[in-house]
C-alpha positions in Angstrom: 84.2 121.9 66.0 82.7 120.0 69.2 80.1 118.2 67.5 78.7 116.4 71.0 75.8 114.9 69.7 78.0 112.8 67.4 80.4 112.3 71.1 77.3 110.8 72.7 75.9 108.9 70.0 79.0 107.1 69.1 79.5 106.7 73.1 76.2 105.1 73.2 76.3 102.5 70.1 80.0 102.1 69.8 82.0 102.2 72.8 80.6 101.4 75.7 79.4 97.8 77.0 75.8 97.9 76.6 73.6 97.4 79.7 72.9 93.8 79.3 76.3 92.7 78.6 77.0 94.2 82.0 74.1 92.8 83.5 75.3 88.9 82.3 78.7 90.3 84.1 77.2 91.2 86.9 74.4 88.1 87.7 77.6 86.0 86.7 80.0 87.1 88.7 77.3 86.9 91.7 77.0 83.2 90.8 80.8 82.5 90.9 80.7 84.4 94.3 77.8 82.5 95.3 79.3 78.9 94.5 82.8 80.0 96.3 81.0 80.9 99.1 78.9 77.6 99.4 82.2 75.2 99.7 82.6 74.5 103.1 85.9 74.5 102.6 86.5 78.1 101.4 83.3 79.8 102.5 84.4 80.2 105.8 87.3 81.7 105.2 85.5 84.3 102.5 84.7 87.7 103.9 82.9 89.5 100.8 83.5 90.0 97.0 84.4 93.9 95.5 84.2 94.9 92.4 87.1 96.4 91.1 88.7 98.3 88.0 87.1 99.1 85.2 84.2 97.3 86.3 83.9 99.6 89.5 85.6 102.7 87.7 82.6 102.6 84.9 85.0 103.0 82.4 84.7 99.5 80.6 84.5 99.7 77.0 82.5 96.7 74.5 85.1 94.7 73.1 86.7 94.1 70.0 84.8 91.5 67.5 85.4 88.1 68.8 87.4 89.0 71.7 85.7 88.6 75.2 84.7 91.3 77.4 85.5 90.9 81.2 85.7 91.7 84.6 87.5 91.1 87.9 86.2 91.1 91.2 88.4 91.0 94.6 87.6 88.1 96.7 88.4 89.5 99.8 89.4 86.3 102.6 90.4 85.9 106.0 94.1 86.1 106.8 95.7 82.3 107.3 98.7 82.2 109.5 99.1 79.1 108.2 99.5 80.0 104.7 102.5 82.6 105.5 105.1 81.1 104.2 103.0 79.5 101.0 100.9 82.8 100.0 99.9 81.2 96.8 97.0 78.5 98.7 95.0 81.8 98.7 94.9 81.3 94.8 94.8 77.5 94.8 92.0 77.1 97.1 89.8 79.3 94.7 91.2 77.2 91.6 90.7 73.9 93.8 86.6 74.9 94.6 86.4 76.1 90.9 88.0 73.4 89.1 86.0 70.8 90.7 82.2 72.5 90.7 79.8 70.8 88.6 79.5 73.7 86.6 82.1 76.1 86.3 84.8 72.9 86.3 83.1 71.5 83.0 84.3 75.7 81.6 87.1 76.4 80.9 89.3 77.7 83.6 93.0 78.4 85.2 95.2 80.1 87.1 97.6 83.2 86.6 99.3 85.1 88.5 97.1 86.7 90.6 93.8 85.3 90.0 92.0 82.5 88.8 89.7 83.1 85.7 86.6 81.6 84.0 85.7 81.6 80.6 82.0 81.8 79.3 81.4 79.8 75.8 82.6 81.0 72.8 85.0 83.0 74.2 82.2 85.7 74.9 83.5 86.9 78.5 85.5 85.8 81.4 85.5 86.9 85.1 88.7 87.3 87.1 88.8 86.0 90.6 91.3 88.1 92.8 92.0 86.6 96.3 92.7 89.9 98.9 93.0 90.0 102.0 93.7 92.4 104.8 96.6 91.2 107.4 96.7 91.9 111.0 98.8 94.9 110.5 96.4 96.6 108.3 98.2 96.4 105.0 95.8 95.1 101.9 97.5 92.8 99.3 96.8 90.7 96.7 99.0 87.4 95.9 101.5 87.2 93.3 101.4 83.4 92.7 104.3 83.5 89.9 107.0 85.4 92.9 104.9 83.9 95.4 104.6 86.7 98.0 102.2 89.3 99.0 101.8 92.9 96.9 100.6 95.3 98.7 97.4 97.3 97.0 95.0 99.8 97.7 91.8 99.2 95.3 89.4 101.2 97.2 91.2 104.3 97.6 92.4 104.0 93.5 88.6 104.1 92.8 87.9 106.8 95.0 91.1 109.1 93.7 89.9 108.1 90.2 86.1 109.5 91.1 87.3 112.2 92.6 89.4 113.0 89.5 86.2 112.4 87.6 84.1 114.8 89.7 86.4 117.7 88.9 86.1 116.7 85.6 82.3 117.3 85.3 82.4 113.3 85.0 84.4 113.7 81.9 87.3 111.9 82.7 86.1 108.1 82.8 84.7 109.5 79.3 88.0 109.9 77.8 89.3 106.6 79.3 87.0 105.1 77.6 87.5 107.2 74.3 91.2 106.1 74.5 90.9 102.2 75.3 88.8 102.4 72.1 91.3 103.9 70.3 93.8 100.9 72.0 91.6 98.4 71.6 89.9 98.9 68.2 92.3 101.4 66.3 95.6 99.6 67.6 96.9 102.4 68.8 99.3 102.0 71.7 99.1 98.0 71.8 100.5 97.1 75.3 99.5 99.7 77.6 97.2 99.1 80.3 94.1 100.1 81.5 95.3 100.9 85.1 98.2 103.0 83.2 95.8 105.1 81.3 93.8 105.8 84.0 96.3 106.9 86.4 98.1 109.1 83.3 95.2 111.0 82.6 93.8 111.1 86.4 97.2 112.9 86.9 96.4 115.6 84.5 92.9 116.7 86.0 93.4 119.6 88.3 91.1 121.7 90.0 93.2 124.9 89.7 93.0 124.3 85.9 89.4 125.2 86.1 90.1 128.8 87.8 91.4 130.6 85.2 89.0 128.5 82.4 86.2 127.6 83.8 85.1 125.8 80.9 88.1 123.6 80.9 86.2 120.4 81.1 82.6 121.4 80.3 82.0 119.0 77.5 83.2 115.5 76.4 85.4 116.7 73.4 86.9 119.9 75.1 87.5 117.5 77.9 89.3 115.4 75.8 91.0 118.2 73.7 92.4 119.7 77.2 93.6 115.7 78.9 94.8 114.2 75.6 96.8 117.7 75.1 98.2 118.0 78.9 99.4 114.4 79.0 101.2 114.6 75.4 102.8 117.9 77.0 103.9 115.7 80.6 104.9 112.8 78.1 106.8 114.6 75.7 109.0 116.5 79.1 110.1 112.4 79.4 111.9 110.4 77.1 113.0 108.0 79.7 110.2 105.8 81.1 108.8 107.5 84.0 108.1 106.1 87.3 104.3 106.0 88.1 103.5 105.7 91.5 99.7 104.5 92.9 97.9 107.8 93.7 96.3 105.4 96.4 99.6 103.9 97.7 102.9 106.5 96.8 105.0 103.5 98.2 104.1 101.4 95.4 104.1 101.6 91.8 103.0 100.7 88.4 106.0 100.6 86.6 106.3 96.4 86.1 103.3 97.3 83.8 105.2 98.1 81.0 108.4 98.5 79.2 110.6 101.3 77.8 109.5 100.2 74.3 105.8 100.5 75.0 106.3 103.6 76.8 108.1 105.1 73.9 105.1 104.0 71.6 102.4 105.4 73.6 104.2 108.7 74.2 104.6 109.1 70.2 101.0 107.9 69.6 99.3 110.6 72.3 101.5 112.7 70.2 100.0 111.6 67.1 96.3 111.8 68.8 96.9 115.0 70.5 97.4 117.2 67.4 94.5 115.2 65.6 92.2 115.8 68.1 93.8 119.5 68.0 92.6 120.0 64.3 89.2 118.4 64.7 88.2 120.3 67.2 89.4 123.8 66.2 88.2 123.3 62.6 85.4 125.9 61.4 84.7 123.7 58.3 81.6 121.4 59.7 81.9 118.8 57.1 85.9 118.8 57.4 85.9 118.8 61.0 83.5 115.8 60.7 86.0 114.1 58.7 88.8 114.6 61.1 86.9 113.3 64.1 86.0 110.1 61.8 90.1 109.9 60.6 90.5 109.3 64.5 87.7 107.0 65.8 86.5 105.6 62.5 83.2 105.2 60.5 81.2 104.9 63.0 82.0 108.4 64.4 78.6 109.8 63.5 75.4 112.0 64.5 72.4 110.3 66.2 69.5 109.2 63.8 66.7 111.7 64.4 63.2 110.0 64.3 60.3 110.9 62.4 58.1 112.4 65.2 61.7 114.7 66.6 61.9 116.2 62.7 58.1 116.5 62.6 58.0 118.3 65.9 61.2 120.1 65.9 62.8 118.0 69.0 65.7 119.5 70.4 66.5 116.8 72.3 67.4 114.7 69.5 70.3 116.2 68.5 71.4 117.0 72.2 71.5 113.3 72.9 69.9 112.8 76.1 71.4 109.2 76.0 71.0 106.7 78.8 68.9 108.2 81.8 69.6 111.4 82.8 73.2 111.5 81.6 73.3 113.8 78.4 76.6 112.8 76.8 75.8 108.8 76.4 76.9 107.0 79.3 74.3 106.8 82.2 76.1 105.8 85.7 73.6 103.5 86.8 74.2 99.9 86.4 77.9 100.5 85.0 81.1 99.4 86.4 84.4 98.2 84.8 87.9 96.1 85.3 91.4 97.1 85.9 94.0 96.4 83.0 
């Protein structure tokens, strides 16, 4: 059984970031922006900031007890001739106006590869600062400080492939992304596999054509997820061998330096795993053993909305429909979200 008033209220309450903890992301990443901007060093040479992945995706999740949530935002700069031949100064100016502002210096903060982060107290978030720039020949990149040289990337046109993805999915698909970093994140299933990876896995899957012959194909949040989870365990199971997985933004470059054989070979027996589970839940006539299945997969907190008082007294509908978040009837209202890339 489908049960989508359970789907929405364990959306709602358990897996997505709530809207003030992406408000704080949002008002603090403006701030960073703002005091890189105000150097009169590196302000000049900024051109804007772009949210990116999950953020801008909407398909961040709320974190793990005691592990931060976070965010990355390209810092889009001006191309320095200058810097050619030493491509990481784009990340060490950021680090250099960072490390030595009265406020975000005292935090703490660093460098990796490609960005430079800050970390909130007690480990509660951290915002990823991505330098990107566009060169004179029109190619976008972002610097890889540990090879020091330029990769080439596309972020814009990822979001748009993934939204368009999503739009044939009746905005189903950044659902399920979400549904399976949970399972990732708070379930340890598939340890190691990245968000971008996910995304682009089950992006792949959503077709328009699948829709002609069942229209229904992606009409609701769990036969969405039935349909995705049970067409990528398909595609996985056709490859033993680690697959190569090209941008869908940019064919000429790929994702594959994101994982490893042995991760791949995890993940494609856990969506095994997950696939027939979600199988059985959902084609189980039994209510209170369908129930049970659904909670064997996402847990405890897999459960149907709390109907109030005055919806019992006068028989509201609505209640059990989950009109959750605005005008968004399975749980996750668009406005105000965004997410990261993993």
């Amino acid at each position: 059984m489908k049960h989508t008033d359970y789907f929405s209220n364990f959306l709602k309450n358990t897996v997505n970031l709530g809207q003030f903890n992406l408000d704080v992301l949002s008002d603090r990443a403006d701030a960073i922006y703002a005091a890189l901007k105000a150097d009169p060093e590196l302000g000049p040479r900024i051109v804007r900031k772009i949210p990116q992945g999950s953020w801008q995706q909407e398909t961040i999740i709320s974190p793990q007890n005691g592990k931060p949530f976070d965010a990355d935002f390209l810092l889009q700069m001006k191309e320095e001739p200058d810097w050619a031949e030493d491509v990481q100064e784009y990340i060490n100016v950021v680090y250099k106006v960072i490390h030595h502002h009265s406020i975000y210096g005292k935090m703490p903060h660093n460098r990796k590869c490609r960005c430079v982060y800050v970390e909130y107290a007690n480990n509660q978030m951290h915002v990823d600062i991505v330098p990107y720039v566009v060169l004179g020949d029109g190619r976008q990149v972002i610097i890889n400080r540990d090879d020091e040289q330029f990769e080439t990337t596309n972020p814009s046109g990822f979001t748009k492939w993934m939204k368009d993805k999503d739009k044939i999915a009746n905005r189903n698909l950044r659902r399920v992304i979400r549904l399976l970093k949970f399972l990732r994140d708070h379930k340890n299933s598939f340890t190691g596999t990245k968000s971008i990876l996910i995304t682009t896995l089950l992006g792949e899957r959503v077709s328009e054509w699948k829709k002609i012959s069942d229209p229904g194909y992606y009409s609701d949040l769990p036969t969405a997820l039935l349909h995705m989870v049970s067409d990528l365990d398909q595609w996985l199971q056709q490859n033993w061998i680690k697959p190569s997985i090209a941008d869908p933004s940019n064919p000429s470059v790929t994702f594959d330096h994101r994982w490893s054989q042995e991760t791949y070979s995890y993940f494609r027996d856990r969506i095994h795993a997950h696939a027939a589970q979600i199988h059985d839940a959902y084609h189980e006539s039994d209510e209170v053993k369908s129930i049970k299945m659904w909670q064997g997969l996402f847990g405890d907190k897999f459960q149907a909305p709390e109907v109030s008082s005055s919806s019992t007294k006068f028989g509201d509908a609505g209640a059990a429909g989950g009109v959750i978040g605005g005008n968004d009837p399975t749980g996750t209202s668009s406005s105000g979200r965004a997410g990261r890339a993993g």
